[in-house]
N, C-alpha and C positions, 0 to 999 in steps of 0.2 A: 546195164544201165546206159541210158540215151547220154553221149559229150556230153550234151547241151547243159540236160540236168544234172551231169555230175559237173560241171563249173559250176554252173548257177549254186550247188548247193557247199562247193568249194568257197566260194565267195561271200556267203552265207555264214560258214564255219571262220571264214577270217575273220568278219565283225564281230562275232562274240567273243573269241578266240580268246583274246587279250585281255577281255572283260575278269571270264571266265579262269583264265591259267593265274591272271593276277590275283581272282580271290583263294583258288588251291594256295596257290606258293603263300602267301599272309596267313591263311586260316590254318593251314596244314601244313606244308613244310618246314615254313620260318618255326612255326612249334615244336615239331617236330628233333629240328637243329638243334635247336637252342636245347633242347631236352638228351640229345647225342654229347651236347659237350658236358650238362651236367653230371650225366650220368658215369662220364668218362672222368671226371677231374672226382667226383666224389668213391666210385668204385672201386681206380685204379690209381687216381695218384696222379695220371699222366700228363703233360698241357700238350698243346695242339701239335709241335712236333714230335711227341712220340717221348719226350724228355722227364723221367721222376720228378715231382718236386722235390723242394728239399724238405728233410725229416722233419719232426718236432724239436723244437729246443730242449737239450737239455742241460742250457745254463741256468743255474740258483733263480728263484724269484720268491717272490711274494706272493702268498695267496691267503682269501679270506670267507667268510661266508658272507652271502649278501640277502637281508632280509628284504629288503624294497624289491631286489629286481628278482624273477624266478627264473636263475641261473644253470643249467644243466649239469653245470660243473659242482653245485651245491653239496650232491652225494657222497662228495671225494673230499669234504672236507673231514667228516666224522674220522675217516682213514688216515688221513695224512693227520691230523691233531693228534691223534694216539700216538702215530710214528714221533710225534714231535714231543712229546712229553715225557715216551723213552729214553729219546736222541738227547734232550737236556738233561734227562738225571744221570745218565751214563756218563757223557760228556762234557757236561757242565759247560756246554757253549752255547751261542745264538744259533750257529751253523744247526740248521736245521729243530730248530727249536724256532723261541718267539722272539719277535718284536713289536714295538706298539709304535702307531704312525699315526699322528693328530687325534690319537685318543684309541681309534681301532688296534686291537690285538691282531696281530697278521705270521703266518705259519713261514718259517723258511724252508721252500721247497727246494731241494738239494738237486733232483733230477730236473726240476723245470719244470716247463709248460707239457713237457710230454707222461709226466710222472702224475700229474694231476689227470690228464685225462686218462689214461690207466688205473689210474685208483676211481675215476667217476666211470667204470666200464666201458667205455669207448674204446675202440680199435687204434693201437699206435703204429701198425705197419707202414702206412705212408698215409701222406699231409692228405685229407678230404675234405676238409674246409667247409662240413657239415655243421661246424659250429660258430659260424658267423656274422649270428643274428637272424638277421629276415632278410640277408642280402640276397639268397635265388630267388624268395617272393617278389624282391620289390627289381629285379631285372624282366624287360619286358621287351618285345618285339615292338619294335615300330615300322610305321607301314611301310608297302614295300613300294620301290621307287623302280622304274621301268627306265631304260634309257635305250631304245631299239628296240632289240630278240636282248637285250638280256633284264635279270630280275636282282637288284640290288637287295639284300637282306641287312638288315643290322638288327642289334639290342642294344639295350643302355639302360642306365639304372633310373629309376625315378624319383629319386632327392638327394641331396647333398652327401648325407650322410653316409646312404651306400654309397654315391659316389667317389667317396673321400677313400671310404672301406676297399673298393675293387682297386683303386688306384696304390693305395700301400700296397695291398698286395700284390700288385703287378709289378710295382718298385723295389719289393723284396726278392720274390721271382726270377725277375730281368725277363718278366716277360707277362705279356696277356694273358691273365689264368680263364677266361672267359670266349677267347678265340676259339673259332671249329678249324678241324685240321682239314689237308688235303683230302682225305679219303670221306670223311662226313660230307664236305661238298659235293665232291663226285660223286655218288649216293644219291645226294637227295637232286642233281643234275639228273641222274635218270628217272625220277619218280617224274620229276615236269616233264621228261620227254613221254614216257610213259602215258602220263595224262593227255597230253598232245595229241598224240598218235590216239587214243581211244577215245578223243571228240573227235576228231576229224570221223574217223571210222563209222561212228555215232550219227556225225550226217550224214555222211552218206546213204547210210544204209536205213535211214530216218524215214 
């Protein structure tokens, strides 16, 4: 290929370049990420440095059926009421039997928050945080911001509510449950470089 027209089409390849890499890295990447940490904090438990969450609770609560709202935990009531209606005729105590709160009859669940979801079939091996509303629907990438060569990515939640949600939880934590770690960056670093290199090539050879 003639210099000439390989600058010219160098030069070519830089004005769209930016256009171009800036819509991969938003449409594709940033979804991408953001679907690397879900899938990591929900499979495995893990947050961005490599660190377990911590378990499910298994201190005493309270638990109830809820007619209004269509709760997943629902199923887990049929099971824990039976336990609970042994646990009082045997033991003739509240512990783990009933009590009544502003009128509602409510189960005392002895293992906790983690005993409920085991009895509603859920996996109790580590925290997934699968049951947290609509909080991964309603996290969403926002656009990307460019400062130079590099490609700023962020998410964030889109109302109050998750945002109240992500923030306990990160307060519980001690840390960003929503963060990508070191190695998901690096990754998806080469898929842009990746892209780069195969527009460039693209003009060239155009």
């Amino acid at each position: 290929m003639d210099v000439t027209v390989a600058i010219k089409k160098l030069i070519d390849a830089d004005k769209g370049l930016q256009k171009e890499a800036r819509r991969f890295v938003e449409v594709r990447v940033a979804a991408e990420l953001l679907g690397q940490v879900k899938k990591r904090v929900q499979d495995y438990g893990i947050n961005a440095e490599g660190v377990q969450f911590r378990g499910y609770s298994t201190r005493p609560c309270l638990f109830g059926y809820s007619k209004q709202i269509r709760s997943p935990l629902n199923p887990a009531f049929a099971k824990l009421k039976a336990q609970a209606k042994k646990i009082t005729k045997k033991e003739g105590s509240v512990y783990g039997g009933w009590v009544t709160v502003n009128g509602h009859k409510l189960i005392v669940v002895p293992g906790g928050y983690k005993a409920i979801r085991n009895a509603a079939g859920y996996q109790i091996m580590h925290k997934d945080y699968t049951l947290s509303g609509n909080m991964w629907r309603l996290i969403k990438v926002k656009p990307v911001i460019m400062t130079g060569s590099k490609f700023i990515i962020q998410w964030g939640t889109t109302d109050e509510l998750t945002t109240n949600k992500v923030l306990g939880h990160n307060s519980r934590e001690g840390t960003n449950i929503i963060a990508s770690s070191d190695k998901e960056i690096k990754d998806m670093e080469q898929n842009v470089v990746g892209f780069i290199e195969d527009y460039v090539l693209k003009i060239l050879n155009g």
